[in-house]
C-alpha positions as CSV (number, residue, x, y, z in Angstrom):
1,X,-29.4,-1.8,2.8
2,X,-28.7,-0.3,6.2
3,X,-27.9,3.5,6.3
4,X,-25.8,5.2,9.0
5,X,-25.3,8.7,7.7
6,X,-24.0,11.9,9.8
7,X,-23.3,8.8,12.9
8,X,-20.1,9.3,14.5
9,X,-18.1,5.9,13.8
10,X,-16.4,4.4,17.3
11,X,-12.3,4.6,15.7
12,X,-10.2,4.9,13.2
13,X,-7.6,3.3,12.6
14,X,-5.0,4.6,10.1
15,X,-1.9,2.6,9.0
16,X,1.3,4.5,7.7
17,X,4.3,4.0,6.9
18,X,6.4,7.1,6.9
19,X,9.5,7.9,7.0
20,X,10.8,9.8,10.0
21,X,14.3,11.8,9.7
22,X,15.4,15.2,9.8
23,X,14.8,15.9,5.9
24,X,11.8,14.5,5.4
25,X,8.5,16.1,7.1
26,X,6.6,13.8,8.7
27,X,3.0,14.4,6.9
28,X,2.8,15.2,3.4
29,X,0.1,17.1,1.5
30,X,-1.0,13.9,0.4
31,X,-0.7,12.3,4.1
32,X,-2.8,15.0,5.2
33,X,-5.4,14.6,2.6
34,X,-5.4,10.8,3.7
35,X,-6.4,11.7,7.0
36,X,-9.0,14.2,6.2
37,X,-10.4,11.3,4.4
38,X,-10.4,9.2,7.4
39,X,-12.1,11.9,9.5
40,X,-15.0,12.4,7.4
41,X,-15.4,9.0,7.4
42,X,-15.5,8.7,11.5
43,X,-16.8,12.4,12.4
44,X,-19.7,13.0,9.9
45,X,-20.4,9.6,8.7
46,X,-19.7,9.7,5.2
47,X,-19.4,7.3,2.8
48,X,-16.6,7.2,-0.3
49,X,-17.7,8.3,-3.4
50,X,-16.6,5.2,-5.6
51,X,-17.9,1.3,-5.7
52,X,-15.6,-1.2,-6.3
53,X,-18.5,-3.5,-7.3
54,X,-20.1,-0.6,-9.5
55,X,-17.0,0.6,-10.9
56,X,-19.2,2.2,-14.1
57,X,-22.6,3.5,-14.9
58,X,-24.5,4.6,-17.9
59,X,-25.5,8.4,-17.8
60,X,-28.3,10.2,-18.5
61,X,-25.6,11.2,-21.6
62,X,-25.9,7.4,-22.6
63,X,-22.2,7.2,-22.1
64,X,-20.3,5.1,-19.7
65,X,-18.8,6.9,-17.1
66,X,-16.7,6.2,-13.9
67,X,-18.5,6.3,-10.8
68,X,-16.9,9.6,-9.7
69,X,-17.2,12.3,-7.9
70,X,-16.9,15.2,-9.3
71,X,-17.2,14.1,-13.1
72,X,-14.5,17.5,-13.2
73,X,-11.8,14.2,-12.7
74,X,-10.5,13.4,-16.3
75,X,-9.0,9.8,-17.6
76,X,-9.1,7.1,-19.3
77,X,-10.9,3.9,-18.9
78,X,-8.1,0.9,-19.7
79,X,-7.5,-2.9,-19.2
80,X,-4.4,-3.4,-17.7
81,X,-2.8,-6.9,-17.4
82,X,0.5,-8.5,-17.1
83,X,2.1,-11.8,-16.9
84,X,5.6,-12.0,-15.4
85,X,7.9,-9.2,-16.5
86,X,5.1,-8.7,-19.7
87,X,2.4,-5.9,-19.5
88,X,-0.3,-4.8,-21.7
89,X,-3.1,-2.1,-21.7
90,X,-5.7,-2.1,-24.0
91,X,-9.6,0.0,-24.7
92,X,-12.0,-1.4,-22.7
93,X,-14.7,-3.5,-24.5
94,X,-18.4,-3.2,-24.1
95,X,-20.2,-6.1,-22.3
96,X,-22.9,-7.3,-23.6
97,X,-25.0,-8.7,-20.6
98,X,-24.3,-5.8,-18.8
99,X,-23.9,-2.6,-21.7
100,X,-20.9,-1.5,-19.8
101,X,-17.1,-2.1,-19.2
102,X,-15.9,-5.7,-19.2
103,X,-15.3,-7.0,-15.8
104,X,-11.2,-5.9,-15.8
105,X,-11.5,-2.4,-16.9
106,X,-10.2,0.5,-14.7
107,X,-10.8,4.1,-14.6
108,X,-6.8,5.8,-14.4
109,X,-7.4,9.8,-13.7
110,X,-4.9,11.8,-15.5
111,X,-2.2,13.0,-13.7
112,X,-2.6,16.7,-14.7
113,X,-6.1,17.2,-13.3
114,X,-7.2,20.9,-12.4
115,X,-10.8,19.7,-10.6
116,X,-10.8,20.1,-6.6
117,X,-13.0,17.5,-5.5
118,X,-13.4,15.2,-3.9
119,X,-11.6,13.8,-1.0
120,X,-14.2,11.1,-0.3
121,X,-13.5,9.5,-4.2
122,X,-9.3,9.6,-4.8
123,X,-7.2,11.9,-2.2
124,X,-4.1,10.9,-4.0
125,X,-4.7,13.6,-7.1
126,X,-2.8,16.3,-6.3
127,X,-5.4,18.9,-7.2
128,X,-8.1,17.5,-5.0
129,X,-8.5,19.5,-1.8
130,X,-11.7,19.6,-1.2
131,X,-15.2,17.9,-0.8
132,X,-17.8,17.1,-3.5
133,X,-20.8,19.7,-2.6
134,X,-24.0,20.3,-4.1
135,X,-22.5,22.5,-7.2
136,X,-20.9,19.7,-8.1
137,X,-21.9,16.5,-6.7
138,X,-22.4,13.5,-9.4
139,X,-26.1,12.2,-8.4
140,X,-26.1,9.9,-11.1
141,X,-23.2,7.8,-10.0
142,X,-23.5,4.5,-8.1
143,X,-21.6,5.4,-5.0
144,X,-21.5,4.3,-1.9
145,X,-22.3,8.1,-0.6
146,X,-25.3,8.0,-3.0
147,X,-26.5,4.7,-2.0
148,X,-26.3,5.4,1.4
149,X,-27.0,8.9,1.9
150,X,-30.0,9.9,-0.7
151,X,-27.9,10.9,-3.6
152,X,-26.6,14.1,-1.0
153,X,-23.0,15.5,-1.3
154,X,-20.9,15.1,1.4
155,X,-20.8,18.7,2.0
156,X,-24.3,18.6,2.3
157,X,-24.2,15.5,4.9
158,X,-21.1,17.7,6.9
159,X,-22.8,21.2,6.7
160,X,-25.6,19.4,8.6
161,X,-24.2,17.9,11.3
162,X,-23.9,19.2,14.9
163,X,-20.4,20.7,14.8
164,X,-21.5,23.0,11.9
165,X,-25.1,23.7,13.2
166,X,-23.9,24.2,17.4
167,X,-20.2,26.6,16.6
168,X,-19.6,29.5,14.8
169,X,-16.8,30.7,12.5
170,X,-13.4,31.1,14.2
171,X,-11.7,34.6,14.0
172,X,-8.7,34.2,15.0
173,X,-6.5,31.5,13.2
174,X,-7.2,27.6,14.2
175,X,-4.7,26.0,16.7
176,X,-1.9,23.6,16.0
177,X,-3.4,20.7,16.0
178,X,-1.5,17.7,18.9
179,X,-1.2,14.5,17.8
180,X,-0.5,11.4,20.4
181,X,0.9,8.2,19.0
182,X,-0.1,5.3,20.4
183,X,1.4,2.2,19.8
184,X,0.6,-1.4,20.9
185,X,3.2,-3.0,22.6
186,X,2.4,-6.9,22.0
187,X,-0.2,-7.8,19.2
188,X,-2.7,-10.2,20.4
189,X,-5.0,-12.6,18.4
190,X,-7.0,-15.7,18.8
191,X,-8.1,-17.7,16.3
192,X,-11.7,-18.9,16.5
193,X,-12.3,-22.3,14.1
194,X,-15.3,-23.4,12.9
195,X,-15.1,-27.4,13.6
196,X,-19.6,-28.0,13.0
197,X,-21.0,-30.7,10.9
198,X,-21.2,-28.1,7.8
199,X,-17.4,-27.5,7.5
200,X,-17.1,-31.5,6.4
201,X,-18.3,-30.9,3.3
202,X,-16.5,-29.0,0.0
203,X,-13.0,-29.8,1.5
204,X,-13.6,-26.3,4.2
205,X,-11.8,-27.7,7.4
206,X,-8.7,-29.1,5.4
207,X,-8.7,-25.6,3.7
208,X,-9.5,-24.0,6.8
209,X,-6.1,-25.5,8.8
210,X,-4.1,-24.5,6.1
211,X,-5.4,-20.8,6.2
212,X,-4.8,-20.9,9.9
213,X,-0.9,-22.9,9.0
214,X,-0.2,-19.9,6.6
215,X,-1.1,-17.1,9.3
216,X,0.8,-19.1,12.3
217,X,3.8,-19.3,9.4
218,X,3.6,-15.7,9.2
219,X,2.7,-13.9,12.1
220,X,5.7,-12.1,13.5
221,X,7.4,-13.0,16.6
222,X,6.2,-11.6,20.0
223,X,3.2,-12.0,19.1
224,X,0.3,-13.8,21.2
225,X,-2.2,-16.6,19.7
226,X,-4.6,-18.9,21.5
227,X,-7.5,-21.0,19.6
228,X,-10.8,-21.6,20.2
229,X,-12.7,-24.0,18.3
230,X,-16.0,-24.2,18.2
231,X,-19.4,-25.9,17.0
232,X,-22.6,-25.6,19.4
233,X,-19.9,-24.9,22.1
234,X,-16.2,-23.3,21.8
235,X,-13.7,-25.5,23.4
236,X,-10.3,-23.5,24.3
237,X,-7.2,-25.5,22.7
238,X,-4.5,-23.2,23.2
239,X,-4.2,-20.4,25.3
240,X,-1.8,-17.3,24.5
241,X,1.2,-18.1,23.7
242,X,4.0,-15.7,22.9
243,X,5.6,-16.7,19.5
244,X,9.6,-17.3,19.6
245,X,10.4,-19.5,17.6
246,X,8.9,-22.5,15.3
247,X,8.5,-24.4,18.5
248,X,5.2,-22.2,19.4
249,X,4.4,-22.0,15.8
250,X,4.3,-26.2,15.6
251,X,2.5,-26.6,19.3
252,X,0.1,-24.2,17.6
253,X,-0.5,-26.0,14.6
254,X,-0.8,-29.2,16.0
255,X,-4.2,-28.2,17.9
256,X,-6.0,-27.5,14.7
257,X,-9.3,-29.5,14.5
258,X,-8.9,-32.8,12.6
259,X,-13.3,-33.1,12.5
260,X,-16.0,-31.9,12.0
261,X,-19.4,-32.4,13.7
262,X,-21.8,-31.1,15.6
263,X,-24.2,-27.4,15.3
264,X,-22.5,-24.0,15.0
265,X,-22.8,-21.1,17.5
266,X,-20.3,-18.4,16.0
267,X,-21.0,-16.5,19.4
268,X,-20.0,-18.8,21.6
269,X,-16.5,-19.0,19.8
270,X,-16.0,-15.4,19.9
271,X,-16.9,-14.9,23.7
272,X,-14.5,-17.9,24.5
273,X,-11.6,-15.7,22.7
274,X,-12.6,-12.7,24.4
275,X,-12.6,-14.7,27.8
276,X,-9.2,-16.1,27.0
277,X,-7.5,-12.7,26.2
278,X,-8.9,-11.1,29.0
279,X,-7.2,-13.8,31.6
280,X,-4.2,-12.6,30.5
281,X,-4.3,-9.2,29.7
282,X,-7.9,-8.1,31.1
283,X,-8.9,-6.5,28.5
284,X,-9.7,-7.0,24.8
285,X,-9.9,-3.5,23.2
286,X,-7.0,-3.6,20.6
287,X,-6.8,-7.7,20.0
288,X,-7.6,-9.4,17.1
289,X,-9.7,-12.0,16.6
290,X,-9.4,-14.4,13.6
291,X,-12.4,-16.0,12.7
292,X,-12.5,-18.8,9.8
293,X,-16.0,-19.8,9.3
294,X,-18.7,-21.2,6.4
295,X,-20.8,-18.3,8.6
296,X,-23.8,-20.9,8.5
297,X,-25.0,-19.5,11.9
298,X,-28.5,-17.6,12.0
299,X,-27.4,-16.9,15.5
300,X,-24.7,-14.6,15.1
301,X,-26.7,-11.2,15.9
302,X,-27.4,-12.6,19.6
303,X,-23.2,-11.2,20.4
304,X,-23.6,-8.0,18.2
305,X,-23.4,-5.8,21.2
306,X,-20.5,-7.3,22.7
307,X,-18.5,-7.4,19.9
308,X,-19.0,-3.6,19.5
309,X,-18.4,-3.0,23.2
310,X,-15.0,-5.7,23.2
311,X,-13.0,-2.9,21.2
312,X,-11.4,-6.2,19.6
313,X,-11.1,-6.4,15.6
314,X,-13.0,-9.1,13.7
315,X,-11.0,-10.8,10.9
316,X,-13.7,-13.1,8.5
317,X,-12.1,-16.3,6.4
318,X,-15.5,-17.2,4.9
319,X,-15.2,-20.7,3.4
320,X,-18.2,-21.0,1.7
321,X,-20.8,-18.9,-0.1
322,X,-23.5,-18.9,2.4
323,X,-22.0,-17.1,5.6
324,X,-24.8,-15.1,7.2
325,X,-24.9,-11.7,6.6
326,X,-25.0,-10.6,10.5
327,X,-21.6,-12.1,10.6
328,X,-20.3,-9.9,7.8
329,X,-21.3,-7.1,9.3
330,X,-19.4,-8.0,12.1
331,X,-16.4,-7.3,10.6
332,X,-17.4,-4.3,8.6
333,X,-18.1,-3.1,12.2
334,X,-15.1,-3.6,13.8
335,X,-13.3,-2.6,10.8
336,X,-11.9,-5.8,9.0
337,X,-13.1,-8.1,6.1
């Protein structure tokens, strides 16, 4: 397991959706607490203090707790299902492979909550203002802060770092803080598809078009897409188009790969899209590249360093269990899975 605490990320990117008149403010409490989130994340390094694939833990108690931080954060662990308009919630059961919550059970915090921390595990609470710390940090709990930074808080990790270690305490009041917002006028993508010998088998390529079908269905208009395919070499099929209509949409479509043969270099794919996007725009920081992929490539690690340079966003399909882990990284990287 790779660790990258207290290393500043390269961007953030934060989606929102708010509402912008005259009687409502533009960043909530809770908007704000979302961002402070965000920062941690790309200033200090920090990791969130929940696992979605370690959702519960036995404690040193020998009960089954959420994987929390701080333990302060009171609920109740529930199975919640429904089927069309018909909903039910129910205890969760004990498995008994595992000694903890079946696979569906969820952790739902009270609303009423009186604990402060932490940011890093659910911002949404509305008593929750501040970070975990060493007081009251949860070592026990399978988090991704825990896995991934010894088991320290992440007040600990923060109180460390350079900005807290190189200042000193402000006396006067902080600034207003000036926010820019920066918007991108045309979105950009290319799809990169995997046409080698391996995507013949398990039904991948035919699954694989109608992935790429759906996204071409559904991808607004003004948009630009070009495809690459590759398998030992990327072949350019389409360069960018801008989408009006269902014309682009079909001309698109009708350049998916109807074989597949041949060895797989992942990298050459990707560098094909970044050479594509940058004939007609010259550069590729804020593009998107979608890549659908088995990931079969033990090569992928050779174009690391360009993809982290390119500025572009890597969007993985994986059809298949066995994509190489160097190209899931890739996307963790540049911020997409």
């Amino acid at each position: 397991m790779y660790k990258m605490v207290n290393i500043e990320f390269l961007s953030c990117r934060i989606i929102v959706n708010i509402k912008l008149d005259n009687h409502v403010k533009v960043f909530s409490i809770r908007s704000g607490r979302v961002f402070v989130h965000e920062w941690a994340h790309l200033r200090w390094g920090v990791f969130d203090e929940y696992n979605e694939d370690e959702p519960f833990y036995k404690a040193k108690s020998k009960k089954i707790e959420a994987t929390r931080c701080s333990t302060g954060i009171s609920g109740m662990n529930r199975v919640y299902k429904c089927q069309g308009d018909s909903c039910i919630s129910r205890s969760c059961r004990i498995d008994s492979q595992t000694n903890l919550y079946e696979k569906d059970c969820q952790f739902f915090p009270d609303k009423v909550q009186n604990e402060k921390a932490s940011i890093l595990f659910m911002q949404s609470i509305d008593s929750v203002v501040e970070f975990c710390s060493a007081k009251n940090h949860n070592r026990e709990a399978p988090s991704i802060q825990n896995k991934k930074c010894d088991s320290r808080s992440i007040w600990e990790v923060i109180s460390n770092s350079e900005d807290f270690n190189n200042t000193v305490p402000m006396v006067a009041p902080p600034p207003q803080p000036a926010f820019s917002l920066l918007k991108i006028s045309q979105r950009i993508v290319c799809l990169v598809l995997d046409k080698s010998g391996s995507m013949a088998s398990d039904n991948r390529l035919n699954r694989m078009n109608q992935a790429a079908k759906y996204f071409l269905l559904r991808i607004v208009n003004g948009s630009w897409v070009g495809m690459v395919h590759f398998d030992s070499s990327a072949y350019d099929k389409s360069q960018l188009i801008q989408i009006i209509s269902s014309n682009e949409r079909n001309k698109l479509s009708e350049t998916l790969p109807t074989t597949a043969s041949g060895g797989t270099s992942i990298c050459s794919g990707i560098k094909s899209a970044f050479q594509m996007i940058k004939h007609s725009f010259h550069q590729t920081d804020g593009s998107d590249i979608l890549l659908l992929t088995d990931g079969e490539d033990n090569t992928v690690s050779s174009c690391m360093e360009d993809v982290k340079q390119s500025g572009a966003i890597i969007h993985l399909i994986a059809l298949g269990p066995s994509a190489d882990q160097a190209v899931i990284e890739m996307t963790i990287i540049t911020g997409k899975m």
